[in-house]
Backbone atoms as SQL, in Angstrom:
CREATE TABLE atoms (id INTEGER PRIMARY KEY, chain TEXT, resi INTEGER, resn TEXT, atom TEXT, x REAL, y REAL, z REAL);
INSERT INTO atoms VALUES
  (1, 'A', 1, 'UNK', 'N', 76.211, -25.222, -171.330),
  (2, 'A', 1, 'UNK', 'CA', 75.924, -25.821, -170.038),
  (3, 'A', 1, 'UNK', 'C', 75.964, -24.723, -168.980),
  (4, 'A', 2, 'UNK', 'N', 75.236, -24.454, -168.398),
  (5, 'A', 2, 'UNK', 'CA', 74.760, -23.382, -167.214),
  (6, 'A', 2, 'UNK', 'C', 75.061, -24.004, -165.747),
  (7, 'A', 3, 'UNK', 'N', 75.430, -23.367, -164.778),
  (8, 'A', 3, 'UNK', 'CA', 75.765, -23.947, -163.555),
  (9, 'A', 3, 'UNK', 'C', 74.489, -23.400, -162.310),
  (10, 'A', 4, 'UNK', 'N', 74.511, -24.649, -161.539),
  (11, 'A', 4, 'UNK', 'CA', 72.803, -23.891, -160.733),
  (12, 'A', 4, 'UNK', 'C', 74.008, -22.863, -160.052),
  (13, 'A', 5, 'UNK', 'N', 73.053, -21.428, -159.306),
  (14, 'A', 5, 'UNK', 'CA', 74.012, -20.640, -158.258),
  (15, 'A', 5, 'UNK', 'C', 73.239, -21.214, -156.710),
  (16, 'A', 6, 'UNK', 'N', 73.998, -21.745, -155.833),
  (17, 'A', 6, 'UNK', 'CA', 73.482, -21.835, -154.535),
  (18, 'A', 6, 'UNK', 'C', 73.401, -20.338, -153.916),
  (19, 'A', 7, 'UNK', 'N', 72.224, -20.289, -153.198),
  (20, 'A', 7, 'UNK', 'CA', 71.421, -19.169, -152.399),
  (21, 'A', 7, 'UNK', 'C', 71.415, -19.624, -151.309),
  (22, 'A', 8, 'UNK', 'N', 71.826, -18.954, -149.937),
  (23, 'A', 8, 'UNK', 'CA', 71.205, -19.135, -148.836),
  (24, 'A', 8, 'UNK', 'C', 70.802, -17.887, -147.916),
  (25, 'A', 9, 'UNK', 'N', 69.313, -18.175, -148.325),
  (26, 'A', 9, 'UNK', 'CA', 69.291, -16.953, -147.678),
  (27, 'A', 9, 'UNK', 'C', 69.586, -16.284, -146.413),
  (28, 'A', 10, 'UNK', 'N', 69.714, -15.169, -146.099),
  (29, 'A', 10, 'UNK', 'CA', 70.180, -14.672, -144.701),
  (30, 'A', 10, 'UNK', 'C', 68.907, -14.961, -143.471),
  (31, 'A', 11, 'UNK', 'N', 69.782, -15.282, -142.146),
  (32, 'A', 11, 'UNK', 'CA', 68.285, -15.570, -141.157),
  (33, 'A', 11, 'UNK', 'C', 67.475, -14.315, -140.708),
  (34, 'A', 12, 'UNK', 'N', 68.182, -13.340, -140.389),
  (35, 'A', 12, 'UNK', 'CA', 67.764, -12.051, -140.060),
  (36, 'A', 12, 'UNK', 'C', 68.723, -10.781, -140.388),
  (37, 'A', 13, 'UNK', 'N', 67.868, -9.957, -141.207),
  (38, 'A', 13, 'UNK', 'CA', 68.379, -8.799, -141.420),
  (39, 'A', 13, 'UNK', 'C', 68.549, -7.176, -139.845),
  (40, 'A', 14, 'UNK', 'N', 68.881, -7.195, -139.483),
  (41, 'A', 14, 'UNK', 'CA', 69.362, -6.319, -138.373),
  (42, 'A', 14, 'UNK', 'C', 69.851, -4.564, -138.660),
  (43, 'A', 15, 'UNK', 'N', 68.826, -3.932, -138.480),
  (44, 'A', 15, 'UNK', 'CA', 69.214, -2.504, -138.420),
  (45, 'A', 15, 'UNK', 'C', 70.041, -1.288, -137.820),
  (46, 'A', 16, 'UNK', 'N', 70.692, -0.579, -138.616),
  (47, 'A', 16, 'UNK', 'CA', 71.843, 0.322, -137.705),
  (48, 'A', 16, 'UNK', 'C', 70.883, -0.210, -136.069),
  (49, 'A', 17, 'UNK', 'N', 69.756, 1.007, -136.284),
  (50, 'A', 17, 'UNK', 'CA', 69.049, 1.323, -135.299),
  (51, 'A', 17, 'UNK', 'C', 68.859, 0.083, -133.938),
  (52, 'A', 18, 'UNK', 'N', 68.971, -0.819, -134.250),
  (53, 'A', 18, 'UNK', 'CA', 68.040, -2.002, -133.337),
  (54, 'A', 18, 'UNK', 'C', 70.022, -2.757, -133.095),
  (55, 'A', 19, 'UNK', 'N', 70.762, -2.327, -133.426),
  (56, 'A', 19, 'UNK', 'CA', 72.186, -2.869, -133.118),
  (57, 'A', 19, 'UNK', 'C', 72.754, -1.520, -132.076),
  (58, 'A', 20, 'UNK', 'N', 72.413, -0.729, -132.345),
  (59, 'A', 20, 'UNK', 'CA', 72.936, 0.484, -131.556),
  (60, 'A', 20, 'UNK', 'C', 71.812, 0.955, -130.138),
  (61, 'A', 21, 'UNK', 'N', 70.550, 0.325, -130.696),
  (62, 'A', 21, 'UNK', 'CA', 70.085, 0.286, -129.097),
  (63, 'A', 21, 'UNK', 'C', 70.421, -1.052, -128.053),
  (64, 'A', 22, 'UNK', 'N', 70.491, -2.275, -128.946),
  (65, 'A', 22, 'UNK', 'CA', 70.718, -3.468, -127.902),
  (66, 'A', 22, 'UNK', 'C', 72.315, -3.200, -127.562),
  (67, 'A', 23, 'UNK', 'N', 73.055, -2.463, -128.533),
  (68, 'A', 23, 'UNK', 'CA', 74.726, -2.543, -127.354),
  (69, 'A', 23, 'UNK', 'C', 74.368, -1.159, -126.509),
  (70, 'A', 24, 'UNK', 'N', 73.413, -0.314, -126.373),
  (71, 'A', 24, 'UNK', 'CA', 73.431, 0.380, -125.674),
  (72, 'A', 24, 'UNK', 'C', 72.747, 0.071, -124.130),
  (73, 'A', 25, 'UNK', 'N', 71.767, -0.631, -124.579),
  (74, 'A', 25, 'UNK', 'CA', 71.056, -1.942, -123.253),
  (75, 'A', 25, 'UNK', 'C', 71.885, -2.926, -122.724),
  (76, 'A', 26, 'UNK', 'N', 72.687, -3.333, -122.903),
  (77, 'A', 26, 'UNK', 'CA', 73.899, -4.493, -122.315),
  (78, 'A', 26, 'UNK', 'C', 74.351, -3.436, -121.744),
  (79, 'A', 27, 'UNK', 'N', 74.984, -2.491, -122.569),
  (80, 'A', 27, 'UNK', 'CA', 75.928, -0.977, -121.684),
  (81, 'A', 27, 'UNK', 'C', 75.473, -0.876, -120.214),
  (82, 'A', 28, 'UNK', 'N', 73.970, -0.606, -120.098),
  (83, 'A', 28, 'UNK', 'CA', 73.615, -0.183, -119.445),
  (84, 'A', 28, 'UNK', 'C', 73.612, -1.601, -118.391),
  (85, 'A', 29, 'UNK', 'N', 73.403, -2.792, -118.864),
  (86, 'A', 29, 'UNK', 'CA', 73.210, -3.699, -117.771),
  (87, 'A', 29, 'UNK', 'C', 74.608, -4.154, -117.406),
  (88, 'A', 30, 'UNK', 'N', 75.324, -3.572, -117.714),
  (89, 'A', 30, 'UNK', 'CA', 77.032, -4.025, -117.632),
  (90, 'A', 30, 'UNK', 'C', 77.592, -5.273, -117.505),
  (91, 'A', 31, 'UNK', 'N', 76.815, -6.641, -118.430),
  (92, 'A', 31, 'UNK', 'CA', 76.763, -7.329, -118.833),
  (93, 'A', 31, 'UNK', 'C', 77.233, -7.750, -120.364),
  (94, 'A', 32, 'UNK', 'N', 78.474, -7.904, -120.417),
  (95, 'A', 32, 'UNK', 'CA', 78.880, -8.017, -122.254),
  (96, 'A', 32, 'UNK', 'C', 78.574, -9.299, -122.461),
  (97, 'A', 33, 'UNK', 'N', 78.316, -10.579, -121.903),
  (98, 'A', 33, 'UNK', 'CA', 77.266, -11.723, -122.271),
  (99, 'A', 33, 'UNK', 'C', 76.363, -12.095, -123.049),
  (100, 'A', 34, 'UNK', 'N', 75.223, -10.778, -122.313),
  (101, 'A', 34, 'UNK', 'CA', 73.755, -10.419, -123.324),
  (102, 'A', 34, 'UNK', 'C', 73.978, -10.845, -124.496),
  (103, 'A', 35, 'UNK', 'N', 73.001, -11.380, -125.147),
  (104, 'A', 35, 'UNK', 'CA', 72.200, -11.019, -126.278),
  (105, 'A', 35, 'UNK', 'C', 70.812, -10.841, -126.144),
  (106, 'A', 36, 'UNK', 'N', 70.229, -10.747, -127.643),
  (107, 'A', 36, 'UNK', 'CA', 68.504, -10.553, -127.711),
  (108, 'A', 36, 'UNK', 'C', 68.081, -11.718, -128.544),
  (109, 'A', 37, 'UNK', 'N', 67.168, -12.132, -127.812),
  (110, 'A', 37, 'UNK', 'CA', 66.562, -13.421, -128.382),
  (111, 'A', 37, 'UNK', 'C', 65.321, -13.024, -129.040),
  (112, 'A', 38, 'UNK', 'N', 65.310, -13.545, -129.934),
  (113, 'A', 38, 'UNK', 'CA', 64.392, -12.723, -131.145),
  (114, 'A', 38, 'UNK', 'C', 63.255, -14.547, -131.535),
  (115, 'A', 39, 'UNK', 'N', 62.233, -13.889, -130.761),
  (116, 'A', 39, 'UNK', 'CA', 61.411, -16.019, -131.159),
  (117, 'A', 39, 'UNK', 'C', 60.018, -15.668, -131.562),
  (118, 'A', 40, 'UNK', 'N', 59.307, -16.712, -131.761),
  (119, 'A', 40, 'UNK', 'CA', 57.812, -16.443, -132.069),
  (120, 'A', 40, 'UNK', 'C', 57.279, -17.220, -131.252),
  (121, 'A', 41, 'UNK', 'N', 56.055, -17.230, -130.662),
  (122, 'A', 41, 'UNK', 'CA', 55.360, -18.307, -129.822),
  (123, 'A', 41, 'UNK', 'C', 53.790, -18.148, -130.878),
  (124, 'A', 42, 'UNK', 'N', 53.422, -19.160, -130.012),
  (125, 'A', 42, 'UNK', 'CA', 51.666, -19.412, -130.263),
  (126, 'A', 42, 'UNK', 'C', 50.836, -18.013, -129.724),
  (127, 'A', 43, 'UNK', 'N', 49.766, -17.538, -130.430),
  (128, 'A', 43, 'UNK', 'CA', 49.132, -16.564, -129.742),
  (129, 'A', 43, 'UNK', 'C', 49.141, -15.236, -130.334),
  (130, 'A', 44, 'UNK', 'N', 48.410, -14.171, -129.609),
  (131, 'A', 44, 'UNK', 'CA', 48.088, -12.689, -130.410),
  (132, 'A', 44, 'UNK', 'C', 46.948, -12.713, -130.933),
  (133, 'A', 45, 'UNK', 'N', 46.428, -11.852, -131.825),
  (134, 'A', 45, 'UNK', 'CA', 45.220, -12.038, -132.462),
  (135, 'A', 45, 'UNK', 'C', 45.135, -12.794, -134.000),
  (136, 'A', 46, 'UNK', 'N', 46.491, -12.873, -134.158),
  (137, 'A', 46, 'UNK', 'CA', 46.954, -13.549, -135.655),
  (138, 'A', 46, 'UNK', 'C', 47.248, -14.839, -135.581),
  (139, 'A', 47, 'UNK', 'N', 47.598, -15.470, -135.009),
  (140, 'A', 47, 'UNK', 'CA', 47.862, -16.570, -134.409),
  (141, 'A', 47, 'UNK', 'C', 49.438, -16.675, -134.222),
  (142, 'A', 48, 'UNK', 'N', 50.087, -15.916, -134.184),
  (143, 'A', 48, 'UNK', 'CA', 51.630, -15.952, -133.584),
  (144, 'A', 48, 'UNK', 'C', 51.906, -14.806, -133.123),
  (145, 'A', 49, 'UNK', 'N', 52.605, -14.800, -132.181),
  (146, 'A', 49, 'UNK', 'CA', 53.369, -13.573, -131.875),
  (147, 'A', 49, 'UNK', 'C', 54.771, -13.280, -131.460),
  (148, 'A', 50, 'UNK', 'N', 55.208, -12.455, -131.925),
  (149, 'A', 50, 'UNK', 'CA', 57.046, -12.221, -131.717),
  (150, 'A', 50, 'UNK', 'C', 57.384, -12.122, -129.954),
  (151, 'A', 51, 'UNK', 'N', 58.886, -11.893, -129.745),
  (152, 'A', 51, 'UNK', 'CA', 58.866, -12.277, -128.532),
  (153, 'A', 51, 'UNK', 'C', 60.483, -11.478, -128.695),
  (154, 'A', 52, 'UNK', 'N', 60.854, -11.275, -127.650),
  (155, 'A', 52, 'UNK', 'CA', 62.268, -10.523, -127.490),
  (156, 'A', 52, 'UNK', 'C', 62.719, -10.640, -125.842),
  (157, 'A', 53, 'UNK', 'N', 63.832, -10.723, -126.138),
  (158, 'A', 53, 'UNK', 'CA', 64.308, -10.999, -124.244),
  (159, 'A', 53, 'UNK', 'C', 65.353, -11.580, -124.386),
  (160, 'A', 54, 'UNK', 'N', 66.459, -10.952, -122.993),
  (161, 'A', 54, 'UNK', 'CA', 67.683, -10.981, -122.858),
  (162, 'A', 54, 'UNK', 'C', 67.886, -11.933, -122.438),
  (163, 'A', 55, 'UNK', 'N', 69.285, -12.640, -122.972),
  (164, 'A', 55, 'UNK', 'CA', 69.445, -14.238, -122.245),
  (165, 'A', 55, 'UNK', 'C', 71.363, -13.656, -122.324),
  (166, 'A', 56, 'UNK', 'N', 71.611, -14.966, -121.523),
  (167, 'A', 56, 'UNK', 'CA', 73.119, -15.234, -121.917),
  (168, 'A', 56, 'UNK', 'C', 73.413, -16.814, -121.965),
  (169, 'A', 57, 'UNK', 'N', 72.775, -17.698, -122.208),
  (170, 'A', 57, 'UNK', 'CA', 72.571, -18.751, -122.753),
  (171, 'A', 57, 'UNK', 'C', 72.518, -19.187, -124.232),
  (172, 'A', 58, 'UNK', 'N', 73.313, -19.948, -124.745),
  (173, 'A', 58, 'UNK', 'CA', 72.876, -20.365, -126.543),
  (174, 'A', 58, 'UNK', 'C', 72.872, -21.647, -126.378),
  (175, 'A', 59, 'UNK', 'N', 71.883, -22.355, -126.871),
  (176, 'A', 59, 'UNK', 'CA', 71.245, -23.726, -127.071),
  (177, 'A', 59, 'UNK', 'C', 72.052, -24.084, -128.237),
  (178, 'A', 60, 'UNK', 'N', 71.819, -25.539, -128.468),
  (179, 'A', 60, 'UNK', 'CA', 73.077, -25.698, -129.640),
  (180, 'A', 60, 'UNK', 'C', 72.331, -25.795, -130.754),
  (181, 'A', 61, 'UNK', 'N', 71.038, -25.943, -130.908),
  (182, 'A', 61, 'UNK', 'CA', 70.027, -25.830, -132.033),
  (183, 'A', 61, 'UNK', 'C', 69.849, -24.294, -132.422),
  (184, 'A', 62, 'UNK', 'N', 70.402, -23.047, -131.494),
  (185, 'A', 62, 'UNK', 'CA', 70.257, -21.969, -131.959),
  (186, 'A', 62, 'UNK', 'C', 71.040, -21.068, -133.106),
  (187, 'A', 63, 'UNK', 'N', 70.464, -19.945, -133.866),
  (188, 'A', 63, 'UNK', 'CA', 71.402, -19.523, -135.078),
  (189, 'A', 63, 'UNK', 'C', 71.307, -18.389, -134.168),
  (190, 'A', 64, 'UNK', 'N', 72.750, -17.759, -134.369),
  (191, 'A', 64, 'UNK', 'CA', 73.126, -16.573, -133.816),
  (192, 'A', 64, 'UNK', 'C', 73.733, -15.550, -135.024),
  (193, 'A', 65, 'UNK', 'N', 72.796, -14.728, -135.256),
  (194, 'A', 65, 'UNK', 'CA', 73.644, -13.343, -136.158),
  (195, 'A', 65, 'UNK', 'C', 74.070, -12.393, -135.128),
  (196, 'A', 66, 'UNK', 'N', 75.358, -12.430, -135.488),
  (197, 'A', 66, 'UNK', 'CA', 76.278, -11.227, -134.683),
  (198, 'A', 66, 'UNK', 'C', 76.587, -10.147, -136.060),
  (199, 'A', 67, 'UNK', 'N', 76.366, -8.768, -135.459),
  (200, 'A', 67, 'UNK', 'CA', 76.685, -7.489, -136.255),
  (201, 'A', 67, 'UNK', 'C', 76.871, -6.552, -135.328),
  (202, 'A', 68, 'UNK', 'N', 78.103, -6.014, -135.845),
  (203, 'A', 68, 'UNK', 'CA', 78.982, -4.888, -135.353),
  (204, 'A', 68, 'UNK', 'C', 79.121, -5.006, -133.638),
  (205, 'A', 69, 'UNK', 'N', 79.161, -6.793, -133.187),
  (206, 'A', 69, 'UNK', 'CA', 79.620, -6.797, -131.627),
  (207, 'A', 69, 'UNK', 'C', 78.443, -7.274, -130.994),
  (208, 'A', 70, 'UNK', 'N', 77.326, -6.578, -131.697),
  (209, 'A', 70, 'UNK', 'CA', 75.992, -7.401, -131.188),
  (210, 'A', 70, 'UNK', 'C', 75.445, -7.944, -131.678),
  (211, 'A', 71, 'UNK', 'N', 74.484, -9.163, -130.197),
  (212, 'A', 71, 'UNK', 'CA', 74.242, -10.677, -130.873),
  (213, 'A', 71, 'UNK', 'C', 73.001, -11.073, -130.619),
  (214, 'A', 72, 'UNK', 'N', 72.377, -11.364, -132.029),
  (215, 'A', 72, 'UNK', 'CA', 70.920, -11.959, -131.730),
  (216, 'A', 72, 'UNK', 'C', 70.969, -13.392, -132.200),
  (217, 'A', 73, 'UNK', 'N', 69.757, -13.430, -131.532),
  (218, 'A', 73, 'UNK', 'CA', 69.457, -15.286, -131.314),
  (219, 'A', 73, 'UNK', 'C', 68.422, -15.607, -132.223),
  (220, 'A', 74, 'UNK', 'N', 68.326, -16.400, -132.619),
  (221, 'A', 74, 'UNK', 'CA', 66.679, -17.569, -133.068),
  (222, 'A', 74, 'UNK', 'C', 66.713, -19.002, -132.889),
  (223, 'A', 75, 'UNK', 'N', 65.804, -19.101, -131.900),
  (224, 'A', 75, 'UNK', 'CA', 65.893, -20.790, -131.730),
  (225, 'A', 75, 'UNK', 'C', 65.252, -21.036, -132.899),
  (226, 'A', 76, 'UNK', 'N', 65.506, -23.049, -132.758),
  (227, 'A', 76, 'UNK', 'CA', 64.855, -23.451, -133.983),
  (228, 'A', 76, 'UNK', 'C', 63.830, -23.488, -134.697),
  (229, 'A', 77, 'UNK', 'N', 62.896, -23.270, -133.255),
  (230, 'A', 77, 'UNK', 'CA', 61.429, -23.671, -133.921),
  (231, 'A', 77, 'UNK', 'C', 61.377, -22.093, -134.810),
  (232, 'A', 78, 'UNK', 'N', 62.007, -21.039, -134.232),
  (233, 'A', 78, 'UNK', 'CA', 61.200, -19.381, -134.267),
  (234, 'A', 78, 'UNK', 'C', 61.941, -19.742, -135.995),
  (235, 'A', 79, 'UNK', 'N', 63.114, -19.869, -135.998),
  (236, 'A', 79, 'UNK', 'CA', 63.766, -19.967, -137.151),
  (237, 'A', 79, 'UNK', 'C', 63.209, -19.841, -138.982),
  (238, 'A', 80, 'UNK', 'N', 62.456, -21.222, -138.863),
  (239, 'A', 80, 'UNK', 'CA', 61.471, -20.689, -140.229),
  (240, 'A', 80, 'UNK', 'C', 60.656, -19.844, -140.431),
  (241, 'A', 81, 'UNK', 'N', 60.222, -19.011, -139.264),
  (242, 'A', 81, 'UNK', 'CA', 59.251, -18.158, -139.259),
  (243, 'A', 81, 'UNK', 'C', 59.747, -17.144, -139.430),
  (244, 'A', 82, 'UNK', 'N', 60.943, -16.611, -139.134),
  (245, 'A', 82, 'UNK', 'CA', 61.349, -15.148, -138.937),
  (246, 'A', 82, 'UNK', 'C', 62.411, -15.902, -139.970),
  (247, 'A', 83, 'UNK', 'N', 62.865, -16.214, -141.056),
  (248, 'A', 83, 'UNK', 'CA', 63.697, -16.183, -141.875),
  (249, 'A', 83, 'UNK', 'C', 63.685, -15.119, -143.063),
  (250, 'A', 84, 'UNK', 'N', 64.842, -14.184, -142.982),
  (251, 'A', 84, 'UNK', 'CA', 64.558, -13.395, -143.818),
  (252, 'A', 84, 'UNK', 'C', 63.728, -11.928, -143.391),
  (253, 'A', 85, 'UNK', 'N', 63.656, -11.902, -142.445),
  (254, 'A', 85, 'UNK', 'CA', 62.993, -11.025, -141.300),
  (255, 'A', 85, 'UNK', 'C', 63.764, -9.530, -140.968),
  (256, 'A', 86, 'UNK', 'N', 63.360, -8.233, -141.138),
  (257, 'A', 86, 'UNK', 'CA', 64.458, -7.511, -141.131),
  (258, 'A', 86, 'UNK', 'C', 63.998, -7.488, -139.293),
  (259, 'A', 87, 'UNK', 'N', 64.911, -6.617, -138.378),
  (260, 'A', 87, 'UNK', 'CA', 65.126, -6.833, -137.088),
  (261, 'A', 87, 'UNK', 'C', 65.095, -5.106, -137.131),
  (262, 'A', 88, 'UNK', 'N', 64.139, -4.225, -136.170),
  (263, 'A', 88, 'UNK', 'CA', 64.319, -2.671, -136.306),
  (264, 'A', 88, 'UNK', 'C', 64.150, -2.409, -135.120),
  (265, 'A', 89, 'UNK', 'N', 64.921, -1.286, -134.727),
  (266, 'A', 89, 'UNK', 'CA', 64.147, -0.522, -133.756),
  (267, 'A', 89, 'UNK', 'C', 63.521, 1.079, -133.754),
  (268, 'A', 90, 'UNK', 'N', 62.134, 1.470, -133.040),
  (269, 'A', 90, 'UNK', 'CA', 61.732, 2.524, -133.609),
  (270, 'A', 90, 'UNK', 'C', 61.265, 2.927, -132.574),
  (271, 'A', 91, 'UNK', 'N', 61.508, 4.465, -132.525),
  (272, 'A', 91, 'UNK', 'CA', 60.849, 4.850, -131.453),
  (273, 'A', 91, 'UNK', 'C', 59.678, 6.090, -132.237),
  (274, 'A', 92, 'UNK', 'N', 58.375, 6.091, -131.115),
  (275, 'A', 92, 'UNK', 'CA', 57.525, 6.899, -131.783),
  (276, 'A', 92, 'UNK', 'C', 56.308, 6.782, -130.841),
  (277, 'A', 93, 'UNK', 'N', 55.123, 7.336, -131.712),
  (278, 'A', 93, 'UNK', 'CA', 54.075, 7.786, -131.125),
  (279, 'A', 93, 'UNK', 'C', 53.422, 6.427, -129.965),
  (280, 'A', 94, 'UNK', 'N', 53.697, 5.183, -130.231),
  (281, 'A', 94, 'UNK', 'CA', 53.138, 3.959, -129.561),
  (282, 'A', 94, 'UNK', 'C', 53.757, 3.457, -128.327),
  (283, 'A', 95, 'UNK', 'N', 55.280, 4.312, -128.261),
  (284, 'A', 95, 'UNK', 'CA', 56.596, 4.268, -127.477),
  (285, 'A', 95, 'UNK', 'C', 57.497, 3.374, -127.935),
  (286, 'A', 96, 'UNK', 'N', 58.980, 3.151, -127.585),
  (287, 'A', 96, 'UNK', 'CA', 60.297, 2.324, -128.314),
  (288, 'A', 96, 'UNK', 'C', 60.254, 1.141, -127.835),
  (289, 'A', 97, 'UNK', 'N', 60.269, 0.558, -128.906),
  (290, 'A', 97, 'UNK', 'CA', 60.429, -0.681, -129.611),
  (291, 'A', 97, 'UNK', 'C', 61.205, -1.618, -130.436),
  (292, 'A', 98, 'UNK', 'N', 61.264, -3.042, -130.254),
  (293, 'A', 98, 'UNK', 'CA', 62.073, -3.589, -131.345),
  (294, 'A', 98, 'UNK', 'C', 60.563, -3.729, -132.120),
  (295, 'A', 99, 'UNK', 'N', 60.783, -4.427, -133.738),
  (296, 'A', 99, 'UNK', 'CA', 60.202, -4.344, -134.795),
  (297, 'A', 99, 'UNK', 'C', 60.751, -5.209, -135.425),
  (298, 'A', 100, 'UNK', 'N', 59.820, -6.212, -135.611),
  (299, 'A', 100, 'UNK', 'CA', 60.116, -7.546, -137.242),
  (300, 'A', 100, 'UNK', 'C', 59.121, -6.831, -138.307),
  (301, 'A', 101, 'UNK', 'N', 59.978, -7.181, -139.455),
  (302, 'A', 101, 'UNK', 'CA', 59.413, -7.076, -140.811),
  (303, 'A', 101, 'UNK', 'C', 59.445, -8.556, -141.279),
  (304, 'A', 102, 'UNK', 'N', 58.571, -8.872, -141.519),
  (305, 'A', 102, 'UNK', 'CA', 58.385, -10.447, -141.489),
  (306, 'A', 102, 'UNK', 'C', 57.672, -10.771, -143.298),
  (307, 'A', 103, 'UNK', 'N', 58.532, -11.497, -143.966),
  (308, 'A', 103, 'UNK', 'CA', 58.134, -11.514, -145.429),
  (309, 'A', 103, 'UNK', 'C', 57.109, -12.775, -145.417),
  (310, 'A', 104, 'UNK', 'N', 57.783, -13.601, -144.463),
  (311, 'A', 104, 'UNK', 'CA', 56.784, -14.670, -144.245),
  (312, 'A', 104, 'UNK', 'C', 55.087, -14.732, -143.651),
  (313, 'A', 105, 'UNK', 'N', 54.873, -13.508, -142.969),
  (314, 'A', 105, 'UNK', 'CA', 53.751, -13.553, -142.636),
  (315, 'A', 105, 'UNK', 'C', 52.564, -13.352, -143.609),
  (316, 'A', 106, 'UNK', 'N', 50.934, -13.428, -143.332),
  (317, 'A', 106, 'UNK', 'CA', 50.172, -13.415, -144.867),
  (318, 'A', 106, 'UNK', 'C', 49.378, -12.440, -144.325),
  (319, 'A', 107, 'UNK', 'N', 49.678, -12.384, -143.143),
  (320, 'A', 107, 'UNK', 'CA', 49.198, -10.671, -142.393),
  (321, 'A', 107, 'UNK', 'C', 49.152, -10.598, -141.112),
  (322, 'A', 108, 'UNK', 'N', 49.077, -9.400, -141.093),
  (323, 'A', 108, 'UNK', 'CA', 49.475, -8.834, -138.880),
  (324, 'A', 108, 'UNK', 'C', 48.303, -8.318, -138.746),
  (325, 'A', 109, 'UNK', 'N', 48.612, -7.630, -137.655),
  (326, 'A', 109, 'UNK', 'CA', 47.411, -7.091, -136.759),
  (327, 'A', 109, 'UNK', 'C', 47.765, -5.673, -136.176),
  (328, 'A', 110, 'UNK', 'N', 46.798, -5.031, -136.171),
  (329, 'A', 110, 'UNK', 'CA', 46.645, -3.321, -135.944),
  (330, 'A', 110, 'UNK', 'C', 48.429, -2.939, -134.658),
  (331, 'A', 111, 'UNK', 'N', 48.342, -3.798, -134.182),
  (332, 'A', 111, 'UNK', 'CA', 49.740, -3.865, -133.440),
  (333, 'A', 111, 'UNK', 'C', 51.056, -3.817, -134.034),
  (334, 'A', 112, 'UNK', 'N', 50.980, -4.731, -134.934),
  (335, 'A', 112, 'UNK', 'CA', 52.101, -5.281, -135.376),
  (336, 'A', 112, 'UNK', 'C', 53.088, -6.475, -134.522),
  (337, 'A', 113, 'UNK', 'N', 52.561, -6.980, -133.505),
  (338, 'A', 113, 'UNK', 'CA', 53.420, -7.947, -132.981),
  (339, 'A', 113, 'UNK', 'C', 52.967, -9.065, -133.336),
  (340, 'A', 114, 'UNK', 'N', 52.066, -9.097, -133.953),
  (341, 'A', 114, 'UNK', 'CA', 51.151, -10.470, -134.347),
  (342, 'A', 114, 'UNK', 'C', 51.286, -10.777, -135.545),
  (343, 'A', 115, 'UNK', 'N', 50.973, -12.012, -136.086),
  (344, 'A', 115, 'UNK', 'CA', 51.093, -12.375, -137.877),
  (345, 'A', 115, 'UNK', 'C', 50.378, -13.850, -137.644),
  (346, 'A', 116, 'UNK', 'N', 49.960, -13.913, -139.309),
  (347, 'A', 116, 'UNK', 'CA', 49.809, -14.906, -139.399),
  (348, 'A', 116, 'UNK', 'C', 50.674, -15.656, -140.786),
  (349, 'A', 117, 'UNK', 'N', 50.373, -17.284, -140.908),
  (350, 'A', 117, 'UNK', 'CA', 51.336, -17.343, -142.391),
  (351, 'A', 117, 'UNK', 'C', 50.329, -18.099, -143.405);
């Protein structure tokens, strides 16, 4: 007799990089409140697009991953979409940025802020 294993998967995966720039952005707004709200809306050339922005508000439908002090958000709706989503930040030739890696999408766009599923 075999036992099922329950899985749940994680909501968002979060990088050194993208945890050490958002506590360095609160730093700077001298606000320990902050977080980063990490959502998707309608729109882009894919038909969704990611979305990022500082709140100090949590809705009670929202999931909050906190790592190493800092705290990101996903409301509900963004929730199935970005599940499983790594969270980056990168700086480079296009200029600095946050960055989803999105397993759920079935493809993006020359940008990368866009997806579709």
């Amino acid at each position: 007799m075999s036992s099922a294993v329950s899985f749940t998967p994680k909501a968002l995966f979060v990088t050194p990089a993208a945890i050490k720039k958002l506590k360095t952005l609160i730093e700077e707004e001298q606000n320990p409140d902050l977080f980063l709200r990490v959502y998707v809306t309608g729109g882009g050339c894919s038909g969704f697009q990611y979305g990022f922005g500082f709140a100090e508000e949590i809705q009670d439908d929202d999931t909050v991953i906190e790592e190493e002090g800092a705290r990101f958000v996903l409301d509900a709706l963004s929730y199935p979409y970005l599940l499983g989503s790594t969270l980056d930040y990168q700086e480079g030739l296009e200029g600095a940025r946050f960055t989803l890696t999105n397993p759920n999408a079935s493809s993006t766009c020359g940008c990368g802020s866009s997806f579709s599923i």
